[in-house]
C-alpha positions in Angstrom: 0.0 0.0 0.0 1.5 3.5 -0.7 1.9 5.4 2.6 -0.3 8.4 2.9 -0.7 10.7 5.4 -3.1 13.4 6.1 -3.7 16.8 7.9 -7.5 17.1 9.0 -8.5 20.6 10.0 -12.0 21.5 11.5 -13.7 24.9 10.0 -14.1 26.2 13.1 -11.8 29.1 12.7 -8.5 30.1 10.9 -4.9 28.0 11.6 -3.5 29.1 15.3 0.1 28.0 16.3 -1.1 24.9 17.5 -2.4 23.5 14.6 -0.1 24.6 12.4 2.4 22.4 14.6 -0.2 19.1 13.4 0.1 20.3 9.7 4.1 20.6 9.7 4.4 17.3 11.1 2.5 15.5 9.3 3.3 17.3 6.0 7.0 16.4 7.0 6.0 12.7 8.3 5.1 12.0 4.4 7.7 13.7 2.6 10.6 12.0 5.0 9.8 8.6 3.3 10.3 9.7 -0.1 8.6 10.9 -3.3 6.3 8.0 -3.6 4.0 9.1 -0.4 1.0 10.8 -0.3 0.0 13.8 1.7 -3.6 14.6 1.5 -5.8 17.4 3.3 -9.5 17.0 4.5 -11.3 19.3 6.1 -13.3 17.7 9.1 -17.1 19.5 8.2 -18.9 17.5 9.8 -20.1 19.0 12.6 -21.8 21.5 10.7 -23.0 23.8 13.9 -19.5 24.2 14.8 -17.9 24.9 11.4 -17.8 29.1 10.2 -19.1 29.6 6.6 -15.9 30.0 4.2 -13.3 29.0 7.4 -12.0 25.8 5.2 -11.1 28.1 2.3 -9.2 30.2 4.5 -7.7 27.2 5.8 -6.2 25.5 2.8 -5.0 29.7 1.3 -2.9 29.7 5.0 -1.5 26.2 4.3 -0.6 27.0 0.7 1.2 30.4 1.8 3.9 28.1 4.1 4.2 26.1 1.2 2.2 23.0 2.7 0.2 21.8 -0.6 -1.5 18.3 -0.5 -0.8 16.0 -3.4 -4.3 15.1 -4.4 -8.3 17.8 -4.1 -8.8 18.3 -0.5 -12.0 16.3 0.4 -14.9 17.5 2.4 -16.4 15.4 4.7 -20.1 17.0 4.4 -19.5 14.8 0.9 -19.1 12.0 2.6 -22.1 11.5 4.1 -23.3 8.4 2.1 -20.0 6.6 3.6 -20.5 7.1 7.5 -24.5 6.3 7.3 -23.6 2.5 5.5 -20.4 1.9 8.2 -23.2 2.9 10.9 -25.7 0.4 8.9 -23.1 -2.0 9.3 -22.5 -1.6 13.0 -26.3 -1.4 13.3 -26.7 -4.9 11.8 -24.1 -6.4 14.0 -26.1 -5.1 17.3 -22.7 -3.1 18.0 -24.8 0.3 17.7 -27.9 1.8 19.5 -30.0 4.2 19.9 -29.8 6.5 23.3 -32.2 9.3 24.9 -30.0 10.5 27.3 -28.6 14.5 27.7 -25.6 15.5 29.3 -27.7 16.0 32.3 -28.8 12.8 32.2 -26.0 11.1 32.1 -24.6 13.5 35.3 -28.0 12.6 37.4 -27.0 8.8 36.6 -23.2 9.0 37.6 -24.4 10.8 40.6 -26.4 8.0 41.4 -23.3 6.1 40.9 -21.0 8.5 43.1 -19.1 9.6 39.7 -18.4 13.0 39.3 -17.5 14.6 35.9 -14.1 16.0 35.8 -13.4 19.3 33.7 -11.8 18.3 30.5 -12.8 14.6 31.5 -14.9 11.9 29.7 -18.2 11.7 30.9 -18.4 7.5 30.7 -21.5 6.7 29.9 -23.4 4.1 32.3 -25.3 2.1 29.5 -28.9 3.8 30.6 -29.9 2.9 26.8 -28.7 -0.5 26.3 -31.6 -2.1 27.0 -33.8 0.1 25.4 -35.2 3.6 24.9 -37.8 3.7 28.2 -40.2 5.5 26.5 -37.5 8.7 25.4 -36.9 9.7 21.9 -34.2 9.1 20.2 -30.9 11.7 20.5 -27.9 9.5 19.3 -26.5 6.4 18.4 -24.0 4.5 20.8 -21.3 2.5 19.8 -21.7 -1.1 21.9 -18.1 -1.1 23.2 -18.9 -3.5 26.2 -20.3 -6.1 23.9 -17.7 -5.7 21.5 -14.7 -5.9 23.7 -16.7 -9.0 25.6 -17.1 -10.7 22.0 -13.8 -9.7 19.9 -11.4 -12.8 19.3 -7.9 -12.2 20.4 -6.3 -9.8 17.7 -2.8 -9.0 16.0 -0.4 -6.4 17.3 -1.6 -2.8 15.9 1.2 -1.2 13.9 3.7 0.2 16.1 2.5 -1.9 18.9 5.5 -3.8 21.2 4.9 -7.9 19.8 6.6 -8.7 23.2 4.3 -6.8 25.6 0.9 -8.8 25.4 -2.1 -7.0 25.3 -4.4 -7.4 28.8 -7.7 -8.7 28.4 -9.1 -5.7 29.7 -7.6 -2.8 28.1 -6.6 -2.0 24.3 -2.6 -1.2 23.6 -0.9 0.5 20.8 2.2 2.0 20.7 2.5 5.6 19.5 6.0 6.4 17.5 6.4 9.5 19.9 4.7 8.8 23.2 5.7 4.8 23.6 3.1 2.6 24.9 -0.5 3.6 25.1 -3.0 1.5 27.0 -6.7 2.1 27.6 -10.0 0.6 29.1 -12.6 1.6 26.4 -15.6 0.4 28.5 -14.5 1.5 32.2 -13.2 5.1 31.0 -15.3 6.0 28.0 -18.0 4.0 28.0 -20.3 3.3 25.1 -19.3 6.5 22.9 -21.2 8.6 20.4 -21.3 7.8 16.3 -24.4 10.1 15.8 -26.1 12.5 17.0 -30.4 12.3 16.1 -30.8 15.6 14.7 -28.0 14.7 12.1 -24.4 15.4 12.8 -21.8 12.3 12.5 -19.4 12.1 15.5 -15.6 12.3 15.1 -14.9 9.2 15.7 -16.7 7.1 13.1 -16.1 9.7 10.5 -12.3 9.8 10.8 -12.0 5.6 11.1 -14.5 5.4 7.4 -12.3 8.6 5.9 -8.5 7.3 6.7 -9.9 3.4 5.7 -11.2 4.9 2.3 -8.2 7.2 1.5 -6.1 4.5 2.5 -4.3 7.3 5.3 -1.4 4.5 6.1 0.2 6.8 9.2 -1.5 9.5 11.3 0.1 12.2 13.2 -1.9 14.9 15.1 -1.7 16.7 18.0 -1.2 14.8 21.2 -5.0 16.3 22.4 -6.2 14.0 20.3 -4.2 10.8 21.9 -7.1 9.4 23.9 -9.2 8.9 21.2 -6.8 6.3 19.3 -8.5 3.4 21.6 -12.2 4.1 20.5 -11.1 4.3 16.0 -9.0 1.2 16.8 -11.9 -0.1 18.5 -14.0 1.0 15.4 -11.8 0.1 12.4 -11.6 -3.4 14.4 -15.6 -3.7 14.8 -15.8 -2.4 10.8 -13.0 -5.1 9.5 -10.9 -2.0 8.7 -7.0 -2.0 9.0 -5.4 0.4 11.1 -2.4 2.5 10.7 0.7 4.1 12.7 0.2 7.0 15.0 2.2 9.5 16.2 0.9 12.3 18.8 2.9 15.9 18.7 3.8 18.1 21.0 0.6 20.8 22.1 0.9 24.8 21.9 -0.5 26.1 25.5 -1.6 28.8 26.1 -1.1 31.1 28.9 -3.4 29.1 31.4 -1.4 25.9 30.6 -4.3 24.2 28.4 -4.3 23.2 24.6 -3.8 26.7 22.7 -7.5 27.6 21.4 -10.1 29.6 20.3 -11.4 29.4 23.9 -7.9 30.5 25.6 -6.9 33.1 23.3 -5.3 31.3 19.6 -5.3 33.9 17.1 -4.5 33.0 13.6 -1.2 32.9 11.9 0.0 35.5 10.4 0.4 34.3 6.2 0.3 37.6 4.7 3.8 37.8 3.6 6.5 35.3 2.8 8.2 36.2 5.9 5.6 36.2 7.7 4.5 32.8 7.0 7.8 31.5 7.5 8.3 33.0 10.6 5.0 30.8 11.7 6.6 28.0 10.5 9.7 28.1 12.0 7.9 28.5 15.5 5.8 25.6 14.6 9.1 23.4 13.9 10.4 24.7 17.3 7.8 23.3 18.9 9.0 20.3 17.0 12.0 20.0 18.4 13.3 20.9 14.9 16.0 23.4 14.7 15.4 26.9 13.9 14.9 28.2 9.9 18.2 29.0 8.3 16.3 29.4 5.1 15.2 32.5 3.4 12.0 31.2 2.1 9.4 28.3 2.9 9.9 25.8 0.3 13.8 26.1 1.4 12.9 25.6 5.0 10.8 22.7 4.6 13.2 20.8 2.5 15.7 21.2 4.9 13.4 19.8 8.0 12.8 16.4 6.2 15.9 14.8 6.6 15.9 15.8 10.5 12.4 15.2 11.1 13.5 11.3 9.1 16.3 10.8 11.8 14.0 11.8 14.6 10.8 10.4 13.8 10.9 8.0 10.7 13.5 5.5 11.9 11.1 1.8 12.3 11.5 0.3 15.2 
């Protein structure tokens, strides 16, 4: 299979510091292992409440201004819809999805009941109040059935990356990521059954991302290391959907001045692409962050093609 990468903005607003970090790496990821890779962009639409009108257009100008061009038409997932409703078919017919009534509140009251509190930035795992059936509530997503799939799956393979001599416990699913080492986590005790669709129309990250990398044959993702936790639940998915699943590797986060993930919500503002300068001045901050060495470059394309062979010796030796 030709390895393929991909970078996988969400509309939501313009390219901060942070994710132009994701975007370098994995734009450098594809172009360390030679000209025969792939490096595609899609922009992650789906959640179309969140997404500004026009932000993904913005998005791919501010990429192609630090030089960062993919090698095949951006795709849309908004296009893709057809594709995430016959994986969710599929999961249906299997009994591995269901429908659930439950809000947020909801889901509180019930891990009250169960002396659980919900942590800030923590998963609220949900207790399974819809497994049995929707009591008489309507209808406001489906569930994944990870309980019944990780009581039913057969023993599996190693996942790429994943240490053959460390055995994988019963309870818990293990990968190895290519920059954080070992990664272990118990689906059903600290998620719970998770989300693959809201009612009222919207397709959960999770699914959408598992069908997209399956069906443009994405071979290695890297993304920002916010986005670690959710490795378990796609490996989960692309395991429940017969689906391979590729190499991962989770980079360094841009914090802001409260010490969280740099956002919209603690102060991001967009890169500056205006000028050639400017846009390499982003960039080299982004390789920084890297652990890359500074830009001795006088333009982007220079710049870049002198990061490959250092982001090769740091990041694209196999184990």
């Amino acid at each position: 299979m030709r390895e393929t990468g991909r970078f996988a903005p969400s509309p939501t607003g313009p390219l901060h510091a942070g994710s132009l970090v994701a975007a370098l790496a994995s734009w450098l990821d594809v172009r360390a292992r030679g000209p025969q890779a792939r490096w595609l962009i899609r922009i992650e639409d789906a959640d179309t409440e969140r997404c500004l009108p026009g932000m993904g257009e913005h998005i791919l100008r501010q990429l192609a201004d630090c030089g960062l061009l993919p090698d095949e038409a951006p795709v849309w997932q908004t296009q893709r819809t057809a594709r995430y409703k016959v994986a969710l078919a599929k999961l249906q017919a299997r009994g591995l999805a269901y429908p659930c009534g439950c809000s947020r509140k909801d889901i509180d009251r019930a891990l009250a009941r169960l002396g659980q509190r919900h942590e800030r930035h923590g998963e609220r795992v949900y207790p399974g109040t819809c497994r049995d059936g929707l009591h008489g509530k309507p209808a406001r997503a489906w569930r994944f059935a990870t309980e019944k799939f990780e009581s039913d799956r057969p023993p599996t393979p190693p996942v790429p990356w994943q240490d053959a001599t460390a055995p994988e416990p019963a309870s818990e699913l293990c990968w190895t990521d290519r920059r954080l080492g070992r990664q272990c986590q118990n689906v059903s005790r600290e998620v719970g059954d998770f989300v693959l669709r809201r009612a009222d129309g919207p397709w959960a990250y999770q699914l959408a991302v598992v069908v997209d990398d399956a069906e443009q044959g994405v071979t290695d993702v890297v993304r920002g290391e916010d986005l670690a936790d959710n490795t378990a639940r796609q490996i989960l998915l692309q395991r429940a959907l017969g689906l391979s699943t590729p190499s991962y590797l989770h980079t360094p986060l841009v914090r802001g001045a409260d010490g969280d993930k740099l956002s919209k919500q603690n102060g991001a503002t967009s890169i500056d692409t205006a000028t050639p300068e400017a846009a390499l001045a982003a960039l080299d901050a982004a390789a920084r962050v890297l652990g890359l060495h500074a830009a001795t470059a006088t333009s982007c394309a220079a710049a870049l093609a002198g990061w490959v062979p250092e982001w090769r010796a740091l990041y694209n030796s196999r184990p």
